[in-house]
C-alpha positions in Angstrom: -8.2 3.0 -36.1 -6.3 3.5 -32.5 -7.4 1.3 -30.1 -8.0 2.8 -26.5 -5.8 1.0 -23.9 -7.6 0.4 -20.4 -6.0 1.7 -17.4 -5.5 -2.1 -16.2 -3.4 -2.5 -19.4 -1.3 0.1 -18.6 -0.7 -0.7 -15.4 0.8 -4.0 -16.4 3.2 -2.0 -18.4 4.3 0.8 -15.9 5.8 -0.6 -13.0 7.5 2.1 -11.9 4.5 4.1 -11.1 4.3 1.7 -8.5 7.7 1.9 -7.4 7.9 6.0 -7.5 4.7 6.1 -5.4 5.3 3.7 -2.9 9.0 5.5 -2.4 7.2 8.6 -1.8 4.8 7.6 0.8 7.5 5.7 2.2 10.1 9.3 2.9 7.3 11.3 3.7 5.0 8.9 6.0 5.0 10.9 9.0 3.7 14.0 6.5 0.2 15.1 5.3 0.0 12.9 1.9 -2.4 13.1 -0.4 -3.3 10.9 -3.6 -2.4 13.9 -5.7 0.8 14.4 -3.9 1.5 10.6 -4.7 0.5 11.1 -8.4 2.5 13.9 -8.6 5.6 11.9 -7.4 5.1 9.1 -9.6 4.5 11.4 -12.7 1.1 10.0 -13.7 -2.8 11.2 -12.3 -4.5 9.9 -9.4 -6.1 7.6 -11.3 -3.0 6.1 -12.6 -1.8 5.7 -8.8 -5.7 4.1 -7.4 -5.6 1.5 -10.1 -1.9 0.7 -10.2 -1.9 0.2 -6.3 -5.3 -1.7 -6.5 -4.4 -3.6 -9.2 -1.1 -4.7 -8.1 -1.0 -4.5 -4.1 -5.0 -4.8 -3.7 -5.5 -1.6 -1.9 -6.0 2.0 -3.0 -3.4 4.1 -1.9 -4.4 5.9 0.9 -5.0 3.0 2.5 -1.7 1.7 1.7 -0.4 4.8 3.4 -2.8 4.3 6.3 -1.3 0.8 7.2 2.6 2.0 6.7 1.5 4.3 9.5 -0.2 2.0 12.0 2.5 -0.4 11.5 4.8 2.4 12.7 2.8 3.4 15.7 2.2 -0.7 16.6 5.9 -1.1 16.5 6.7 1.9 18.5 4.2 0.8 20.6 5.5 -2.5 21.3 9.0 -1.1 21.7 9.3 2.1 22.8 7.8 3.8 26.1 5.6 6.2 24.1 2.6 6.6 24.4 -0.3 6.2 22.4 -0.9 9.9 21.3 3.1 10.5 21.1 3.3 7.4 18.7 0.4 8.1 16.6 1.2 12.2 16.5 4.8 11.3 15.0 3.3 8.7 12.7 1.2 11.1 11.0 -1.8 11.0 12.4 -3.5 14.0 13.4 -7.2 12.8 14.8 -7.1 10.5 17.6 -10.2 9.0 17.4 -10.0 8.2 13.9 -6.5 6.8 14.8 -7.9 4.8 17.4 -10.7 3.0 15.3 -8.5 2.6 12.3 -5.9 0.7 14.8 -8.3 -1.3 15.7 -10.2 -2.6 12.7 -6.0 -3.4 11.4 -4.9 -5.2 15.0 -8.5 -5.9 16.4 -7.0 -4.3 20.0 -7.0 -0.5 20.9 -3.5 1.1 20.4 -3.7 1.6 24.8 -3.8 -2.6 24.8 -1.1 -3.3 22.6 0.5 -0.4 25.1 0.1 -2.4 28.0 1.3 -5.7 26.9 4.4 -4.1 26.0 4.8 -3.2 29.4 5.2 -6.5 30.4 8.3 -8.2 32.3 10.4 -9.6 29.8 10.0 -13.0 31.0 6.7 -13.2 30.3 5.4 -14.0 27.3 3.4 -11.9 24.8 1.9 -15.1 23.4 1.1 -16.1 26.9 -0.7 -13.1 27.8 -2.5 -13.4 24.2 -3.5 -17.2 25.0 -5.2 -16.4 28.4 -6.7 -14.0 26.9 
């Protein structure tokens, strides 16, 4: 008798569905992605790619996605003079107000105050500003 294997067990054993997906997302983050798009990459089904990224990073893989993205905007944000929509367009998002909450639940500030303490003088402090807060 063949014994079924979970997909937990196979995950263990196929690492680089992990690695294929996550290189994907990672050359096409400022595109429209979806999970079947990822699955496709990493040459298994989109249940393959939940569990594997659940199992190993904690988090499904859109969500995964999501926070490569605000990561990007928060760093242009803090960096660059763009602004919010011009940071959050070229990041690959396409609904602002989604954008918006989403940045917040990840950072607990909107996008527009992480915006502003950027524009502070150089000499003074983020960490400061943060503190008095």
């Amino acid at each position: 008798m063949m014994s079924v294997t979970s997909v937990s067990d196979r995950v263990l054993h196929h690492p680089w569905v992990l690695i294929r997906a996550r290189d994907f997302i990672e050359q096409n983050l400022h595109d429209p992605i979806s999970i079947e798009d990822i699955a496709r990459a990493a040459g298994c089904s989109g249940r393959m790619v939940h569990a594997v990224f659940q199992n190993q990073l904690g988090v499904p893989p859109i969500t995964y996605l999501r926070h490569l993205r605000l990561d990007l905007v928060r760093e242009a944000l803090l960096t660059t003079d763009a602004t919010v929509s011009d940071a959050a367009m070229r990041s690959g998002f396409t609904h602002l107000g989604r954008f918006s909450r989403a940045y917040f639940l990840r950072f607990g500030e909107l996008p527009s105050q992480t915006r502003a303490r950027a524009a502070l003088p150089l000499s003074q402090s983020r960490f400061e500003v943060r503190a008095a807060a």
